[in-house]
N, CA, C and O atoms as CSV, one atom per row, in Angstrom:
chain,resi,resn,atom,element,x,y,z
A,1,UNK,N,N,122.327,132.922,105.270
A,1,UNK,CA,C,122.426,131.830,104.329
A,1,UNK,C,C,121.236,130.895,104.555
A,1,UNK,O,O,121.243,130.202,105.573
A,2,UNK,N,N,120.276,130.820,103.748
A,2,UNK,CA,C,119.127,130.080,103.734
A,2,UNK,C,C,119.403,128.481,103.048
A,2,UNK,O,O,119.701,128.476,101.854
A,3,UNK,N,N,119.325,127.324,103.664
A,3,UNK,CA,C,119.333,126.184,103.394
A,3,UNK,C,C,118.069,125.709,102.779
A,3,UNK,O,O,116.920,126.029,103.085
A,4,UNK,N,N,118.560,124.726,101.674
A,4,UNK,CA,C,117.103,123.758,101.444
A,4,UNK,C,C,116.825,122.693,102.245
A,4,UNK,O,O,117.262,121.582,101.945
A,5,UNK,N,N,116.122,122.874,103.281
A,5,UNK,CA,C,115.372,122.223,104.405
A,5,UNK,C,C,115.224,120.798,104.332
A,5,UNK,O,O,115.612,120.110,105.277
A,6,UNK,N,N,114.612,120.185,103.129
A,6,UNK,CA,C,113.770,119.148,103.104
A,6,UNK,C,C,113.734,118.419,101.883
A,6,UNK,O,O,112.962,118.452,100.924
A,7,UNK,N,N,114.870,117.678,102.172
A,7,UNK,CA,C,115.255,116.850,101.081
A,7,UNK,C,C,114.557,115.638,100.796
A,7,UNK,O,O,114.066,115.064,99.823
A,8,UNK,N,N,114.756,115.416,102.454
A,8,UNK,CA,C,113.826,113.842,101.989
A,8,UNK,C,C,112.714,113.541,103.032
A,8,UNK,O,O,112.975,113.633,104.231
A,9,UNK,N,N,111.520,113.195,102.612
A,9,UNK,CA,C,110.323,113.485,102.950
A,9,UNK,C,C,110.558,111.994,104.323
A,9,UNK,O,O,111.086,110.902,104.111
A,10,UNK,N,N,109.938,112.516,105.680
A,10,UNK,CA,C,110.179,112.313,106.919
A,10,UNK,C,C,108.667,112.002,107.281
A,10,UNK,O,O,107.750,112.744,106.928
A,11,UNK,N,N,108.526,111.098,107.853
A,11,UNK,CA,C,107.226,111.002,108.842
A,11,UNK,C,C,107.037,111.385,110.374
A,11,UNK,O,O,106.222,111.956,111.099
A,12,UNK,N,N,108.094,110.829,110.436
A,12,UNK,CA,C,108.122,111.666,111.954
A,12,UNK,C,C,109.382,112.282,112.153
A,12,UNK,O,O,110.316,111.839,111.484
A,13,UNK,N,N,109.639,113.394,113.091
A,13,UNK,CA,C,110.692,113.852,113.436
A,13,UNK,C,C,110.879,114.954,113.800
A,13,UNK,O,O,109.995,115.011,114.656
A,14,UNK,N,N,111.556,116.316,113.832
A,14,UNK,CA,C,111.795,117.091,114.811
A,14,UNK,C,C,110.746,118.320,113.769
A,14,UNK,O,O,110.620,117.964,112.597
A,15,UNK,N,N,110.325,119.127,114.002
A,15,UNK,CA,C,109.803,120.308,113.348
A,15,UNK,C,C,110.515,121.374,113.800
A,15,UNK,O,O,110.932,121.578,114.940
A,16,UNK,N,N,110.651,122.207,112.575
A,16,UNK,CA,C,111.652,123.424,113.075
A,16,UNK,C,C,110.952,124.454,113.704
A,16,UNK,O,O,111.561,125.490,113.971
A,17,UNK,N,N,109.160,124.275,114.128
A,17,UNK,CA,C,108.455,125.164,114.813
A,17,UNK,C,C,107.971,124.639,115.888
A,17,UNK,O,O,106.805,124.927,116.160
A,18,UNK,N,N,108.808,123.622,116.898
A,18,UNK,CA,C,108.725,122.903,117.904
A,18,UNK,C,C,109.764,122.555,118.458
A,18,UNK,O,O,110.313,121.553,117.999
A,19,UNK,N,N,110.374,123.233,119.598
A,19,UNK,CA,C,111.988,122.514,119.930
A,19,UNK,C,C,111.862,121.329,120.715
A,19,UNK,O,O,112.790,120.540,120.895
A,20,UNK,N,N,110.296,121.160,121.350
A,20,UNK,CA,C,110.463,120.550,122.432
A,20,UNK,C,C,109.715,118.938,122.553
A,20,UNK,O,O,109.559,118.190,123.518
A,21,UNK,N,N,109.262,118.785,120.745
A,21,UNK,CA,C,108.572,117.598,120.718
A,21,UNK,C,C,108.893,117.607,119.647
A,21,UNK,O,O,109.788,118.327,119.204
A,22,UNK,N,N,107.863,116.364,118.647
A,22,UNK,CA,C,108.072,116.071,116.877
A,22,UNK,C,C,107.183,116.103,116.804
A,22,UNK,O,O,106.334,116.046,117.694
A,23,UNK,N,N,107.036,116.235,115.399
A,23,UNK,CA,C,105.636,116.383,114.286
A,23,UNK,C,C,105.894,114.962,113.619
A,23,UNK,O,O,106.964,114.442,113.301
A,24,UNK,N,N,104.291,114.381,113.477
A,24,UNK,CA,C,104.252,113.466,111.933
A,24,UNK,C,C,104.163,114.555,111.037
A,24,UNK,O,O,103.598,115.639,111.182
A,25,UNK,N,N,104.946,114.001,109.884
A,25,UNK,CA,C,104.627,114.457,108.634
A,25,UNK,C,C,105.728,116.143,109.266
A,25,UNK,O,O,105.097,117.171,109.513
A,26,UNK,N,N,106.496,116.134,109.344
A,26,UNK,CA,C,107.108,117.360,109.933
A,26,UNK,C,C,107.621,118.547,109.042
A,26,UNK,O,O,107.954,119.638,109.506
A,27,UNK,N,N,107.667,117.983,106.783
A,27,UNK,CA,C,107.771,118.702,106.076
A,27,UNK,C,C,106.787,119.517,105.652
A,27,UNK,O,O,106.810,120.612,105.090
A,28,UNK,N,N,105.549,118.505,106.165
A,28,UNK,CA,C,103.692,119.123,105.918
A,28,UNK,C,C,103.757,120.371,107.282
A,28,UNK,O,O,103.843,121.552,106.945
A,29,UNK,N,N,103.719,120.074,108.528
A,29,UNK,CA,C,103.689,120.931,109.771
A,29,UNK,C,C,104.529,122.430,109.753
A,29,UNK,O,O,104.191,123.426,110.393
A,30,UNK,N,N,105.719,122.315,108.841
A,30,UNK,CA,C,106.702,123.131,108.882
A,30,UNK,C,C,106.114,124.392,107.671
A,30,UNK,O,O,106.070,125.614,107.815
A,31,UNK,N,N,105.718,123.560,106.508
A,31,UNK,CA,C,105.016,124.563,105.954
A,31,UNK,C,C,103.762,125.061,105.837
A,31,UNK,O,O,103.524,125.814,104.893
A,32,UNK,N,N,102.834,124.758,106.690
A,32,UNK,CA,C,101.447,125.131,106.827
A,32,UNK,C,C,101.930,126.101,108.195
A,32,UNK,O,O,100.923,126.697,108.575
A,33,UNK,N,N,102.654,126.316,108.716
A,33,UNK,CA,C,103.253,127.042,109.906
A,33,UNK,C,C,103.729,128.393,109.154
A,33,UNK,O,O,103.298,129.526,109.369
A,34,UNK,N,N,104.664,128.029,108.272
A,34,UNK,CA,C,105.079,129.232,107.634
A,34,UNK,C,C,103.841,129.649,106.610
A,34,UNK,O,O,103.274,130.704,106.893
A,35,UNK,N,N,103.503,129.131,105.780
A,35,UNK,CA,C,102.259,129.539,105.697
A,35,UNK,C,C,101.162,130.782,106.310
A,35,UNK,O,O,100.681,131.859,105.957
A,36,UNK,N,N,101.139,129.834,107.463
A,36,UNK,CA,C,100.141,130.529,108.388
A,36,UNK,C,C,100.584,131.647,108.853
A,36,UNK,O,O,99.776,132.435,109.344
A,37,UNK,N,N,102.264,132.027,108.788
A,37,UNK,CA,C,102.204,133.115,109.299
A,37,UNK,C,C,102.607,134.050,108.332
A,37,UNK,O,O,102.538,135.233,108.664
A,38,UNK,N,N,103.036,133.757,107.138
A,38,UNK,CA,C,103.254,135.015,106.031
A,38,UNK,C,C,102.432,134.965,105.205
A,38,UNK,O,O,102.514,135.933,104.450
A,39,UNK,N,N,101.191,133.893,104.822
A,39,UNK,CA,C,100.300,134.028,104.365
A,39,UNK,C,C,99.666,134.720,103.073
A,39,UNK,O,O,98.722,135.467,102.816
A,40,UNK,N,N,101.135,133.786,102.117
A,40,UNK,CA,C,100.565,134.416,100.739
A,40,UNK,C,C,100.960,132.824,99.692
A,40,UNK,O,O,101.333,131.716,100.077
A,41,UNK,N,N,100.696,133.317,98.375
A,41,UNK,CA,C,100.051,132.140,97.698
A,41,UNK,C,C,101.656,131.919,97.717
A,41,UNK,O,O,101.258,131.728,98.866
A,42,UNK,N,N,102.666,131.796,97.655
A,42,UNK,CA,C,103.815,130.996,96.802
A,42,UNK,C,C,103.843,130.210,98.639
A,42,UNK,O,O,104.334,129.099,98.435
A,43,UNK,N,N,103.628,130.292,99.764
A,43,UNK,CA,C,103.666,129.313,100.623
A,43,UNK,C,C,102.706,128.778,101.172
A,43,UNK,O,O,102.942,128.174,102.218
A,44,UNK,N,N,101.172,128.821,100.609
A,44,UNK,CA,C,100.316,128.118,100.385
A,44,UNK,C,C,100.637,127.253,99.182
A,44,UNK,O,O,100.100,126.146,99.172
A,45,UNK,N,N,101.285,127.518,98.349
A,45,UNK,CA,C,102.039,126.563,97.061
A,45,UNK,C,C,103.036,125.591,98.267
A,45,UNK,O,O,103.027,124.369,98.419
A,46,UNK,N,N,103.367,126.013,98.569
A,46,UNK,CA,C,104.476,124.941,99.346
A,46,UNK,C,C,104.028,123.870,100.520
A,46,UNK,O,O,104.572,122.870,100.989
A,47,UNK,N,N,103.100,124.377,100.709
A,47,UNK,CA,C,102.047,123.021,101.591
A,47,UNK,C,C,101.679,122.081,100.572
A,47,UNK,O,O,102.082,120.918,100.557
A,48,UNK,N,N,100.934,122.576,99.745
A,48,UNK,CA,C,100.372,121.950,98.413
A,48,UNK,C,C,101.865,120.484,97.737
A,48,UNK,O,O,101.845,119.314,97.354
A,49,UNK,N,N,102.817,121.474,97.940
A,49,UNK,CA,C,104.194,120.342,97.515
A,49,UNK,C,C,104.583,119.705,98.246
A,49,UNK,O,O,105.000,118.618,97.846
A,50,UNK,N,N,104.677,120.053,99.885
A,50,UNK,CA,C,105.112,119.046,100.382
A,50,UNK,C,C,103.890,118.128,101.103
A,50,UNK,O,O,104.237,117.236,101.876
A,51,UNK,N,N,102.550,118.344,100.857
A,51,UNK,CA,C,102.044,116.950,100.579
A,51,UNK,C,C,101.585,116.206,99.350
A,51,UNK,O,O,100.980,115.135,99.390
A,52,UNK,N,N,101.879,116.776,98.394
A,52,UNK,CA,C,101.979,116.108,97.094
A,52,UNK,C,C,103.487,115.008,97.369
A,52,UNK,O,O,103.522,113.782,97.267
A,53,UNK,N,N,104.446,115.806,97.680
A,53,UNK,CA,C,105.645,114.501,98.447
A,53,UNK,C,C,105.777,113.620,99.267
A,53,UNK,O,O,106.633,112.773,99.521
A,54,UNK,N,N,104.448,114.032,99.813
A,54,UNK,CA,C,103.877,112.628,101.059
A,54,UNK,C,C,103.398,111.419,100.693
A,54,UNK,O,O,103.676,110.267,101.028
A,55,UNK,N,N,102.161,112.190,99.489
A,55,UNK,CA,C,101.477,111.280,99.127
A,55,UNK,C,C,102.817,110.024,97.835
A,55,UNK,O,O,103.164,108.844,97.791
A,56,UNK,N,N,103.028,111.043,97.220
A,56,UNK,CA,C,103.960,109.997,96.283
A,56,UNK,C,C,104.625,109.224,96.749
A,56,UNK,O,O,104.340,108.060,96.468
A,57,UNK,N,N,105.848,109.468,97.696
A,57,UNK,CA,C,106.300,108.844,98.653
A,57,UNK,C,C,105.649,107.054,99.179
A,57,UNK,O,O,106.072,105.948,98.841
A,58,UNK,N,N,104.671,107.378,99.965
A,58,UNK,CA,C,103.466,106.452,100.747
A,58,UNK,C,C,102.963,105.756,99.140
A,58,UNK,O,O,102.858,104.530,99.140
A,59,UNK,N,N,102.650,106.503,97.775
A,59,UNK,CA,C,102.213,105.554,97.087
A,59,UNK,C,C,103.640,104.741,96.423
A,59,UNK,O,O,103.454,103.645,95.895
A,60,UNK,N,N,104.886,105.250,96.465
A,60,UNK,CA,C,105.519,104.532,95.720
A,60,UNK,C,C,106.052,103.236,96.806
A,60,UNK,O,O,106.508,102.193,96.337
A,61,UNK,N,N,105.932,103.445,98.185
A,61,UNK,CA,C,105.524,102.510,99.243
A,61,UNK,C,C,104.863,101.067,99.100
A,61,UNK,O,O,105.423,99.984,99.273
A,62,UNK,N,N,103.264,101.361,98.670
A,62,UNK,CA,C,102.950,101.233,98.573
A,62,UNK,C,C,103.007,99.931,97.484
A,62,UNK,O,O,102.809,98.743,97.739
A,63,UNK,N,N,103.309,100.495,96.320
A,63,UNK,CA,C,104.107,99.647,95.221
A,63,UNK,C,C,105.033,98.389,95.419
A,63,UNK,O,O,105.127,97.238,94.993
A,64,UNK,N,N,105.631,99.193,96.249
A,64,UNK,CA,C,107.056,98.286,96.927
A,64,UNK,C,C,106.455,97.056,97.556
A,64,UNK,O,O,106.675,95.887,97.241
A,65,UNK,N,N,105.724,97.480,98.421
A,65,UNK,CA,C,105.038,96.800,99.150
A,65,UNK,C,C,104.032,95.451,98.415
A,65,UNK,O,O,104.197,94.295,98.804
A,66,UNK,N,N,103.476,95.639,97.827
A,66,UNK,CA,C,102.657,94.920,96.724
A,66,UNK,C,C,103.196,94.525,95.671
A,66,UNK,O,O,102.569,94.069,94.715
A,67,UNK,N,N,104.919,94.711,95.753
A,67,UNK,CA,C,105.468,93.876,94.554
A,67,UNK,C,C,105.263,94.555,92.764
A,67,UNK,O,O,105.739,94.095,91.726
A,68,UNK,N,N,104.429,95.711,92.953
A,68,UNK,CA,C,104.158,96.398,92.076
A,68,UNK,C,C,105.159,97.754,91.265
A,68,UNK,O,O,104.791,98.570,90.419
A,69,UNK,N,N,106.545,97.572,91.936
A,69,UNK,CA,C,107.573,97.928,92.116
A,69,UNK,C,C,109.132,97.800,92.163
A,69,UNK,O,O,109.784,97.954,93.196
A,70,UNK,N,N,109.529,97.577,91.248
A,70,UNK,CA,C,110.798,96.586,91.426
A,70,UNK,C,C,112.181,97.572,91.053
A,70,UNK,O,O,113.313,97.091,91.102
């Protein structure tokens, strides 16, 4: 039974390819890992998304932050 992993985009925290420390950015680390090791385009697509979810994230932050956001 395969779970959807990564609901909500994390800056720091545990990586599922590290038992023994954390990753920043640990939804970016997790899939450039898998990536790297099956190494075909639909999970090179999935790095691509989960830092496209970083960045949005940090810019809608961002917003918040500057009142540009309500």
């Amino acid at each position: 039974c395969q779970t959807h992993w990564k609901e909500i985009t994390q800056i720091y925290g545990p990586s599922l390819h590290n038992d023994y420390g954390a990753e920043i950015y640990p939804g970016i680390d997790d899939a450039i890992q898998t990536a790297k090791r099956t190494n075909t385009s639909e999970s090179w697509q999935a790095v691509q998304n989960e830092i496209h979810r970083v960045a949005r994230v940090i810019n809608q932050a961002a917003l918040v932050l500057t009142g540009g956001l309500t």
